[in-house]
C-alpha positions as CSV (number, residue, x, y, z in Angstrom):
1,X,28.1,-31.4,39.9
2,X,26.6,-29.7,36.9
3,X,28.9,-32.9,34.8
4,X,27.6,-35.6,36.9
5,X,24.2,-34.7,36.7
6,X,24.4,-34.0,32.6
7,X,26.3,-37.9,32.6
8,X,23.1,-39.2,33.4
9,X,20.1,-36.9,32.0
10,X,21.4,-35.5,28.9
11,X,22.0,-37.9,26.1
12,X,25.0,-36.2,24.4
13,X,26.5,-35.6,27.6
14,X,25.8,-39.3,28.8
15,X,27.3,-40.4,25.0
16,X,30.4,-38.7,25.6
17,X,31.0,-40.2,29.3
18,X,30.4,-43.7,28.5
19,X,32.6,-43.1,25.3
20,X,35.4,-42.4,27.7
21,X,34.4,-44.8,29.8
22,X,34.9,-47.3,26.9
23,X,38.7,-45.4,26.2
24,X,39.1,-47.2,30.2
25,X,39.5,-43.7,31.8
26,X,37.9,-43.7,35.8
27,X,34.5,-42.5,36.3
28,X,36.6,-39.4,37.6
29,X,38.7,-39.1,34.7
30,X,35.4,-39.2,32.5
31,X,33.5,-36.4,34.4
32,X,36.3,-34.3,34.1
33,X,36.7,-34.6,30.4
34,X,33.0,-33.6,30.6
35,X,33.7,-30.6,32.4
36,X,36.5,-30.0,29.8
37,X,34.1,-29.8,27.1
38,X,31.3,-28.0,29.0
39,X,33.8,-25.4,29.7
40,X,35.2,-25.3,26.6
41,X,31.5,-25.1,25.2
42,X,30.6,-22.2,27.5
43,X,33.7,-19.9,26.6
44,X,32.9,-20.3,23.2
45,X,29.2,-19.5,24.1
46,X,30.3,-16.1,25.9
47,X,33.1,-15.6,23.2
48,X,30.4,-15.6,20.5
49,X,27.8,-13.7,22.3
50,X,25.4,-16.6,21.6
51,X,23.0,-18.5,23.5
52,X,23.0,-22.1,24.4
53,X,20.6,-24.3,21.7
54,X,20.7,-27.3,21.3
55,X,21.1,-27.7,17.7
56,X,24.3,-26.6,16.6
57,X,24.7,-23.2,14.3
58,X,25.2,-24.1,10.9
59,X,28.5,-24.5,9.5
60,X,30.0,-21.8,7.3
61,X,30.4,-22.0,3.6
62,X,34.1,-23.0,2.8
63,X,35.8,-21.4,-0.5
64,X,37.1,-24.2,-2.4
């Protein structure tokens, strides 16, 4: 529920469905690639030991 809800009120959530939309996946198919990515957002939330923001952290500097 929490993807179908986010498909419609958040932007970047509602960005990402209609993008699969546009790949011609189902409406199904596309809320469960959102709950993919929410999941995959949350582990990586508790994996961290971070909070949710809404502005991503800032990328670390790369040795080149």
């Amino acid at each position: 529920m929490s993807a179908q809800v986010a498909s419609r009120c958040c932007p970047t959530s509602k960005t990402y469905h209609d993008r699969k939309r546009a790949e011609n996946k189902t409406h199904k198919q596309a809320v469960i690639a959102l709950v993919r990515r929410r999941l995959n957002v949350l582990w990586a939330l508790i994996r961290d030991g971070r909070t949710f923001e809404i502005t991503p952290p800032p990328n670390p500097v790369t040795l080149g």
